[in-house]
C-alpha positions in Angstrom: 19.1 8.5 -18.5 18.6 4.7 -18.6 15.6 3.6 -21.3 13.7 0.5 -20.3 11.0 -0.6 -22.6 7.8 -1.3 -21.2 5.7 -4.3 -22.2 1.7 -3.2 -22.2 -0.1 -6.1 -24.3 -3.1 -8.4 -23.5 -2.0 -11.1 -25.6 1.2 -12.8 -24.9 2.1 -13.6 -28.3 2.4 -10.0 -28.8 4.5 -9.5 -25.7 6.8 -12.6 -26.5 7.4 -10.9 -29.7 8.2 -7.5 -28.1 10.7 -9.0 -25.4 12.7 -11.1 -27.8 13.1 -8.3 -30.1 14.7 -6.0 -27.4 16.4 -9.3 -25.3 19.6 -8.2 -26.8 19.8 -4.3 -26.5 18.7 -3.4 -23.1 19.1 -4.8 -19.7 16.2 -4.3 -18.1 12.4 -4.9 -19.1 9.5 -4.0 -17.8 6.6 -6.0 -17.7 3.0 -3.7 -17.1 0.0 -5.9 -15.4 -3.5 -4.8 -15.2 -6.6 -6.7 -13.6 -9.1 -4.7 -14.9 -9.7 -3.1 -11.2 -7.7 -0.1 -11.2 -7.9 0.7 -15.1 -10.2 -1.2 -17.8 -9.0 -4.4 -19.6 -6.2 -6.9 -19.0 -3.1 -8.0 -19.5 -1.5 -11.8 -20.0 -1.2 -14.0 -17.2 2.1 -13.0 -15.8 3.2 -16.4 -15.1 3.3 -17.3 -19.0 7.0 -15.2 -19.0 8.8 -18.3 -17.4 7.6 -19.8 -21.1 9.9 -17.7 -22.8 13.2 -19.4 -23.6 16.8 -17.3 -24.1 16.0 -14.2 -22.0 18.2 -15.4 -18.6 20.3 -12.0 -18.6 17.4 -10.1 -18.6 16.3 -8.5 -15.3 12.5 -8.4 -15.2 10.3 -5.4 -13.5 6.6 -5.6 -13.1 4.4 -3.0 -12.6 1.4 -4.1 -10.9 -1.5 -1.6 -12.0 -3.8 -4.3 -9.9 -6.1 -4.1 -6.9 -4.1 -4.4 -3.8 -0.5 -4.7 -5.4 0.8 -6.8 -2.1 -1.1 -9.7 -3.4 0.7 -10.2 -6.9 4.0 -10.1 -5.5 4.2 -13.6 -5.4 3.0 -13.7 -8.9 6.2 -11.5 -9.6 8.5 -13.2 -7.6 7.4 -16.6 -9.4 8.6 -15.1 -12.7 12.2 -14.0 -11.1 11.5 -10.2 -10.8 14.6 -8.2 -9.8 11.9 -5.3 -9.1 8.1 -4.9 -7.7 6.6 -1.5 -8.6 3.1 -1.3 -7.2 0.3 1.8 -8.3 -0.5 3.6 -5.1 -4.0 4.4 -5.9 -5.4 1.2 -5.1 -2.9 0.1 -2.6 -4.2 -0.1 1.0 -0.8 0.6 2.9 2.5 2.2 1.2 4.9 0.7 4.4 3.5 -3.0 3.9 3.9 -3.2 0.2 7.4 -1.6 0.5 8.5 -4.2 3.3 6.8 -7.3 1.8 8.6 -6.5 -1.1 12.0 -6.1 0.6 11.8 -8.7 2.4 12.0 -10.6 -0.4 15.2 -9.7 -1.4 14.3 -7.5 -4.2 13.7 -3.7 -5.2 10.6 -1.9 -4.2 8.6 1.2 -6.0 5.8 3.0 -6.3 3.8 3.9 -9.4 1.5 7.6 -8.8 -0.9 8.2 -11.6 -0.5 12.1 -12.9 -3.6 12.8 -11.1 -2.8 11.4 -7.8 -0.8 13.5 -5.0 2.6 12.0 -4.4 2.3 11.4 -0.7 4.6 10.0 1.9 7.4 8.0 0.2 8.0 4.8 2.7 12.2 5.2 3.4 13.0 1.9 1.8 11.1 2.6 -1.3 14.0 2.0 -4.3 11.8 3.9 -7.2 9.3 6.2 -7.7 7.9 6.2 -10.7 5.4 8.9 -12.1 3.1 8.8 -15.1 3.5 11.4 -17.3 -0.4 10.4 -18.5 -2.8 8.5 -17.6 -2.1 5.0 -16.5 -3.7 2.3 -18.6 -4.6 0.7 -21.8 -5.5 4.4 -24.1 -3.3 6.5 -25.4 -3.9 9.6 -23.5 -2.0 12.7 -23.9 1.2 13.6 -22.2 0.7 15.5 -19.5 3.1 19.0 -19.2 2.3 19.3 -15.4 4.7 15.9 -15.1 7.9 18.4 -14.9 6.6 20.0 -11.8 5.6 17.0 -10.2 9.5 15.4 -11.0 10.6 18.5 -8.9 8.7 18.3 -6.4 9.6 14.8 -6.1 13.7 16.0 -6.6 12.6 17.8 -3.2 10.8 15.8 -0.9 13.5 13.2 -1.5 16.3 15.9 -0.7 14.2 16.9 2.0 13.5 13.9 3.6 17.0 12.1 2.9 15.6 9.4 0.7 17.6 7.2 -1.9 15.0 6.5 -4.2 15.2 6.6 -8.2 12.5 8.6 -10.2 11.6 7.0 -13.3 9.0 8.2 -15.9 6.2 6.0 -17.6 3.9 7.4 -20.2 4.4 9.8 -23.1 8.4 9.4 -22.6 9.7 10.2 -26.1 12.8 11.6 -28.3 11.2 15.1 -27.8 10.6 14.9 -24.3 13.4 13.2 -23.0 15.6 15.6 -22.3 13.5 17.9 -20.8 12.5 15.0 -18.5 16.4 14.3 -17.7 16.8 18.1 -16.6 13.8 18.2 -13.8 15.3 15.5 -12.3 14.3 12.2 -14.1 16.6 9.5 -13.9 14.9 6.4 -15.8 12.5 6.5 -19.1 10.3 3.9 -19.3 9.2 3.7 -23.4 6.8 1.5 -25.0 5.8 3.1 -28.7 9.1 5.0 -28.5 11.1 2.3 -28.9 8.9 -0.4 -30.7 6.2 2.0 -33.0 9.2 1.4 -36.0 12.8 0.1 -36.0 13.4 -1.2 -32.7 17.5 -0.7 -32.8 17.3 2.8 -34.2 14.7 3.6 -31.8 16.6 2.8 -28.6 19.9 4.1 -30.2 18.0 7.2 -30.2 16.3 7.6 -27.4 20.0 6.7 -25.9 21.6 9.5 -27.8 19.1 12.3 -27.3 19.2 11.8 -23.6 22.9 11.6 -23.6 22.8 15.6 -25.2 
């Protein structure tokens, strides 16, 4: 199971904080946007990332919780994004995201909120990632009915002879993780997990535990 920590924060401060504290330990980070559209609230300006200085190996994600994702990919590809992951519910058209994202030479996904069906998967979509809770700024509960909805994913992507990954945002933590790995999950995405504490010990965990 790979853990990539997920940066949720309206102040960029904060965020700078968080990244430089895991720059070292992981590979991947994700970076969460919100316009105050699809969810209350928002993030920092997205473009503010390029201020950071000694985070070249990292490979940046953004998940674009935003009105109309296909108009903030620029915004993503601006900071050097290796992967767009756009939230369906407010997303007028799957196939054009997925392809205007491609066609910019980087990986494409999908973000379903636990309440929304999963729908048709576009065939070049890299990831699909499901919220195990509600998407957004409040800590809502973690949602059990997320272990039926990564199977049923496992299936329509067997079915339909996708290539997709399925990643899990929300909840994801040392007692859950597992259980998430063995329905068919192949990427955690953490935020208190890993920084709620020692950040090291944290990821070393999370690492172990869904390892065995």
């Amino acid at each position: 199971m790979q853990i990539i920590p997920t940066i949720l924060e309206k102040d960029f401060n904060r965020a700078k904080e968080k990244i430089l504290v895991v720059k070292d330990l992981v590979k991947w980070i994700q970076i969460d946007v919100i316009d105050g559209f699809f969810t209350f609230g928002k993030t920092f300006e997205l473009e503010l990332i390029t201020k950071i200085e000694g985070v070249e190996n990292l490979l940046w994600e953004t998940h674009l919780m935003v009105k109309e994702p296909i108009n903030w990919i620029e915004k993503s590809i601006f900071i050097n994004t290796s992967r767009i992951i756009g939230q369906v519910e407010m997303m007028s058209d799957r196939e054009k995201f997925v392809k205007k994202v491609k066609d910019k030479g980087v990986e494409a996904g999908l973000a379903i909120d636990i309440g929304t069906d999963i729908g048709e998967i576009p065939e070049e979509t890299d990831l699909v990632l499901l919220m195990g809770r509600k998407a957004g700024f409040e800590s809502y509960p973690f949602e059990e009915v997320i272990y039926k909805r990564i199977r049923q994913l496992v299936k329509i992507r067997a079915k339909n002879k996708l290539d997709f990954k399925i990643g899990i945002d929300g909840g994801v933590n040392e007692n859950n993780i597992n259980k998430l790995e063995e329905a068919g999950a192949e990427i955690a995405y953490c935020g208190g997990a890993i920084f709620n504490g020692k950040v090291k010990d944290n990821l070393e965990k999370l690492n172990y535990v869904g390892k065995n």
